[in-house]
C-alpha positions in Angstrom: 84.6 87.7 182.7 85.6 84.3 183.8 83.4 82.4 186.0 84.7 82.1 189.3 85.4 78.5 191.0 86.7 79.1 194.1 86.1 82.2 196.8 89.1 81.2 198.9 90.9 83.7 200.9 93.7 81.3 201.9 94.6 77.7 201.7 93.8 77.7 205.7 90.0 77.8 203.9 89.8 75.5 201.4 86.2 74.6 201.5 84.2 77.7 200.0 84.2 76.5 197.0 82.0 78.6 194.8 78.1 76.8 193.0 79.5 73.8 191.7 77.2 75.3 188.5 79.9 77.8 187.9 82.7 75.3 188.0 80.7 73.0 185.6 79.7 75.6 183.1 83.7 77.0 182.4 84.6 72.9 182.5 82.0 71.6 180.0 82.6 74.2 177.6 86.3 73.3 178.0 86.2 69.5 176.7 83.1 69.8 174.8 80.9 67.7 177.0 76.8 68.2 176.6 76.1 70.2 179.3 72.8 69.6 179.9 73.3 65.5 180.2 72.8 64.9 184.3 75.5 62.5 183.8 78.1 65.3 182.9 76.6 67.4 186.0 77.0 64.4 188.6 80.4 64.4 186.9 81.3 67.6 187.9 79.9 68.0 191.3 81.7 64.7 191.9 85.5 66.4 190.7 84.2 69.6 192.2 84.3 68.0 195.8 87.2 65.4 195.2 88.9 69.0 194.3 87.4 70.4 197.4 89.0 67.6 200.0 92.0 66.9 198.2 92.5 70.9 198.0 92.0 70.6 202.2 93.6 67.4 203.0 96.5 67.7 200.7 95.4 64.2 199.8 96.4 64.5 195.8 94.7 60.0 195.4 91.3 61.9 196.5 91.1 63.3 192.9 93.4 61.3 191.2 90.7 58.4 191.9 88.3 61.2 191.1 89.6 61.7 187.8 89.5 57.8 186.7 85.9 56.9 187.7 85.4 60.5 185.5 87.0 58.8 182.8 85.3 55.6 183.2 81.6 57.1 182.8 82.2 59.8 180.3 83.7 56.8 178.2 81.2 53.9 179.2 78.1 56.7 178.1 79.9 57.7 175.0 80.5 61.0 176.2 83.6 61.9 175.7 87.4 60.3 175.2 89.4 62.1 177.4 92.3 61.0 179.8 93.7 62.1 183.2 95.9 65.0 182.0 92.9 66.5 180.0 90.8 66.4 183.0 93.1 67.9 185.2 94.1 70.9 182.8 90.0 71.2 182.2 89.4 71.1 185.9 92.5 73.7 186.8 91.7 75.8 184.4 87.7 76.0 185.6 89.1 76.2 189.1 92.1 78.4 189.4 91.3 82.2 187.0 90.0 83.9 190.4 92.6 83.0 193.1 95.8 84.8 193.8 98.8 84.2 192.2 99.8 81.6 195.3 96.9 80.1 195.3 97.2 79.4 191.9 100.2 77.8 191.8 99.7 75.8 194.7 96.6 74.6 193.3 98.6 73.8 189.9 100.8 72.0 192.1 98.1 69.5 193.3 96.3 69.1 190.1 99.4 68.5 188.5 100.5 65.3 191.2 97.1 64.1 191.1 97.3 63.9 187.3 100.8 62.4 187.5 100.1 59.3 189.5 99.8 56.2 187.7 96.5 56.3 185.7 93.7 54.4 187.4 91.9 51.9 185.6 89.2 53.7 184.0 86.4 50.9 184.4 86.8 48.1 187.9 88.9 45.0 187.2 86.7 41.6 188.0 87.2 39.8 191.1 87.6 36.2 191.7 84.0 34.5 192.3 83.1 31.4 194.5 80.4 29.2 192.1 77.4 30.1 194.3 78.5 34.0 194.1 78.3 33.9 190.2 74.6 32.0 190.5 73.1 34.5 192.8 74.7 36.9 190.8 73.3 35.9 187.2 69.8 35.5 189.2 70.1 39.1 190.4 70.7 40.1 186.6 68.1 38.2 185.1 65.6 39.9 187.8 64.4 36.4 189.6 64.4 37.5 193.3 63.2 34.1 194.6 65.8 32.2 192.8 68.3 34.6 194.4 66.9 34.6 197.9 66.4 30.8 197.8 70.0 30.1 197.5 70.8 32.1 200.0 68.5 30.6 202.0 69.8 26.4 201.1 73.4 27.9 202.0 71.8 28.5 205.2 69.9 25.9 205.9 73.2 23.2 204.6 75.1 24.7 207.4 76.9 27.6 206.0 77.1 30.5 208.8 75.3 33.7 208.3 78.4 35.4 208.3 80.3 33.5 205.6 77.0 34.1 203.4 77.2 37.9 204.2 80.7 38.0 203.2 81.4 35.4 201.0 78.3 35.7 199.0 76.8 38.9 199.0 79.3 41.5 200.0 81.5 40.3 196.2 77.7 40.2 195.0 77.4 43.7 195.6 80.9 45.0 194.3 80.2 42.8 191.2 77.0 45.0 190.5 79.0 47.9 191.0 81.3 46.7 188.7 79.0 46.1 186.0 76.7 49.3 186.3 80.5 51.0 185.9 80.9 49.3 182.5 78.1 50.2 181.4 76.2 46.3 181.1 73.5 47.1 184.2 71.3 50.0 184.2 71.0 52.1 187.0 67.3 50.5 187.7 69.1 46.4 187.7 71.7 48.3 190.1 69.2 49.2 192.4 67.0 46.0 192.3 69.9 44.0 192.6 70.8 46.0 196.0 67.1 46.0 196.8 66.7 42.0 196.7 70.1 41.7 198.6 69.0 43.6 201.3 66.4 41.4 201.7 68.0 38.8 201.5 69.9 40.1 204.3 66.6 40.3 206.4 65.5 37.3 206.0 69.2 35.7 207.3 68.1 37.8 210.5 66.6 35.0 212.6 69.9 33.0 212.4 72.2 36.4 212.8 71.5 36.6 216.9 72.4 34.7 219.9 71.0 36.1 222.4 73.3 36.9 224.7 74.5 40.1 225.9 77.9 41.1 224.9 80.2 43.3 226.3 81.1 45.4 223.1 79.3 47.7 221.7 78.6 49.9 218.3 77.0 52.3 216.5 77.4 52.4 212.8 76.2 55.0 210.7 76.5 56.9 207.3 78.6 59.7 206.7 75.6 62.9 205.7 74.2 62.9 202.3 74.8 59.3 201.6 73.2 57.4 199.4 74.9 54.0 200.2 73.6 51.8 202.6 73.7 48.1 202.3 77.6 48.0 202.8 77.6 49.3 207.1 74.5 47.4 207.2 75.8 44.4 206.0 79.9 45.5 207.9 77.0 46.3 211.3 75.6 42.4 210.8 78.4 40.2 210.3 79.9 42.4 213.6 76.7 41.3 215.5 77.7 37.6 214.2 80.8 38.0 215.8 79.8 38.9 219.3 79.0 42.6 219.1 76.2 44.6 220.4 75.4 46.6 217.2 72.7 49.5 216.8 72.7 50.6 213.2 71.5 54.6 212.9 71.6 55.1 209.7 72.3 57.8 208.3 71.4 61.9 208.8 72.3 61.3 212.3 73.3 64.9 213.8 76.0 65.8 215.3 74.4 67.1 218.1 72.5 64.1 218.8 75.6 61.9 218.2 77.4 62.0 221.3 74.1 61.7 223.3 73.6 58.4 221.3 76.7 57.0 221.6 76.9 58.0 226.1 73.3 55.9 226.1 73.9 53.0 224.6 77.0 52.8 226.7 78.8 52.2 222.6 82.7 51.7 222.8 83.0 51.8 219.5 81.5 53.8 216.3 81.7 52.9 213.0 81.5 55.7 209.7 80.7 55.2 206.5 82.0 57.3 203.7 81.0 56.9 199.9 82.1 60.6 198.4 84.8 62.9 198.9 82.7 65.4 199.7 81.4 63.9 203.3 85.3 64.1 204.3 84.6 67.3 206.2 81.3 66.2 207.4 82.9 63.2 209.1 85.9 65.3 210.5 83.6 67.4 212.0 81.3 64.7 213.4 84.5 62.2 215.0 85.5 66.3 216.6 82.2 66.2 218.3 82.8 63.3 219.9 86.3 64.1 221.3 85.2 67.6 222.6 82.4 65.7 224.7 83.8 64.0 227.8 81.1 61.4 227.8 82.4 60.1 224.1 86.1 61.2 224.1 87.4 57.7 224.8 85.3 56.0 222.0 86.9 54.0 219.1 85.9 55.4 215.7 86.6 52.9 212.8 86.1 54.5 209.2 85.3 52.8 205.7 84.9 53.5 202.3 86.7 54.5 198.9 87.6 57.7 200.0 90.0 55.7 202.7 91.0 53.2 200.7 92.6 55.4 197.9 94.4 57.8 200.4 94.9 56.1 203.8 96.3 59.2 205.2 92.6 60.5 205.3 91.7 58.3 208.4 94.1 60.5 210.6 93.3 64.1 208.7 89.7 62.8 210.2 90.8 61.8 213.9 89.7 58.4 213.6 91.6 55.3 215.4 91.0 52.6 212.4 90.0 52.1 208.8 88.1 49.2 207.7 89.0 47.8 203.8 85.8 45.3 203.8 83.3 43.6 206.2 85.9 41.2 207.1 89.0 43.4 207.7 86.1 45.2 209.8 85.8 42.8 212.3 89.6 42.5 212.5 90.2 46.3 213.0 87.4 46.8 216.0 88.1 43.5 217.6 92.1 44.5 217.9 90.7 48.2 219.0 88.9 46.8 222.0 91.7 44.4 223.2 92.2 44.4 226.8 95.8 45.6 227.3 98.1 44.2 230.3 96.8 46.8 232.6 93.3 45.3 231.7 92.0 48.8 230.6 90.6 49.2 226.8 
């Protein structure tokens, strides 16, 4: 009997999806893969939910995008050579033996467009690097922490604004050490020390990060549930407070019940979301919902970020939020034009 993937009773339901174990045993044996590698399991629970929200938001980019970083890591690890097609007929296959004939063809249908856009790149493309990005960088790699934070701190100190070092230095920082722990040149541990020496080199900008003076906007910023990302809304949350808001980072595993209380005390206009997997996108739609029903929050601004966005902008309406931020700069754009005074001089 064939494992079952799904327990859907119409597309109107899309999010029962059945142990992602089930899914990953039929899909392993299907390529070939070592089925006991964690790697290969992340892998799957990872398609499992990009199915899982692309399935609900008829957002096909969700797992196209889902398929390519597959590609990437299953290549970079030596795992397996496989491309976008052979992914998707693995994953369609796994998925699609216990739903009804409908259902079946309509998830054929999205498999089938998500393997049919243009392939992404299986490993990150390098970005363009200012000369004092690269040096903290190579300190970062070579594991000298005060040689990384003392740089950081001479930009300061020779007049460069905290926010220019936030976003010109270590944001790219940061997406660089993605970029190599994606081809495979970092291991996780450097990825993690590298993000745990920027974050303090974050702190110790602090002192030079506040004015003072109270400002008349206000956010909250936190992550979407479950994720494992921070430094990005915590650096997005600073530079904001460099640019005149009144920021209160949460966090994350904020509940929803809680969230609207949070957001009427601190008297916040604005709230900003971060989202790292595909499989907060019902999370997040659920929390921004909240928010609505509640006539203390209904009016707020909700600004979203992450990947998710960024490879299907239709996402940010299927959620209900007002704005989607591409970086830490483009953030400050989006919630500075949301809180514009229009000509009635309402918000």
């Amino acid at each position: 009997m064939e494992p079952q993937a799904f327990d859907l009773l119409s597309k109107d339901d899309p999010t029962q999806l059945l142990p992602v174990d089930q899914l990953s045993d039929r899909f392993v044996e299907l390529l070939g893969l070592p089925s006991t590698d964690p790697e290969v399991r992340d892998i799957v629970s990872m398609l499992h939910a990009a199915l899982g929200t692309a399935w609900e938001t008829d957002q096909p980019e969700v797992l196209n995008d889902a398929f390519g970083f597959a590609r990437g890591r299953l290549e970079v690890g030596c795992l397996a050579y496989v491309g976008v097609r052979e992914l998707g007929v693995a994953l369609l296959a796994a998925a699609s033996s216990p739903l009804t004939t409908e259902q079946q063809d309509d998830l054929r249908d999205l498999v089938g467009r998500a393997s049919a856009e243009p392939a992404p790149a299986p490993l990150p493309s390098q970005e363009r690097l200012a000369p004092s990005t690269s040096a903290y960088i190579q300190h970062l790699i070579l594991g000298d922490r005060e040689a990384a934070i003392a740089l950081t701190r001479r930009c300061a100190t020779e007049g460069m604004a905290v926010a220019e070092i936030l976003m010109d230095i270590l944001e790219p920082a940061q997406r660089e050490v993605g970029r190599l722990w994606a081809l495979g040149l970092i291991s996780i541990a450097q990825e993690h020390f590298c993000t745990a020496v920027t974050e303090f080199a974050m702190t110790d900008l602090y002192p030079g990060m506040f004015s003072g003076g109270d400002s008349e906007r206000r956010l909250l910023a936190v992550h979407a549930p479950g994720s494992m990302h921070h430094v990005g809304l915590r650096m997005v949350t600073d530079i904001l407070e460099c640019h005149g808001w009144d920021t209160t980072y949460l966090g994350g595993n904020v509940e929803f019940e809680t969230l609207a209380g949070l957001l009427a005390e601190n008297r916040a206009d604005l709230l900003l979301v971060s989202v790292s997997m595909p499989s907060q996108i019902s999370s997040v739609r659920a929390m921004i919902r909240a928010i609505r029903e509640d006539p203390l929050t209904r009016d707020v601004k909700v600004v979203v970020g992450g990947r998710p966005f960024l490879v299907a902008p239709d996402l940010v309406d299927a959620v209900g939020a007002d704005g989607c931020a591409s970086d830490a700069r483009n953030a400050v754009d989006v919630c500075n034009q949301l809180m514009e005074v229009n000509h009635d001089g309402q918000r």
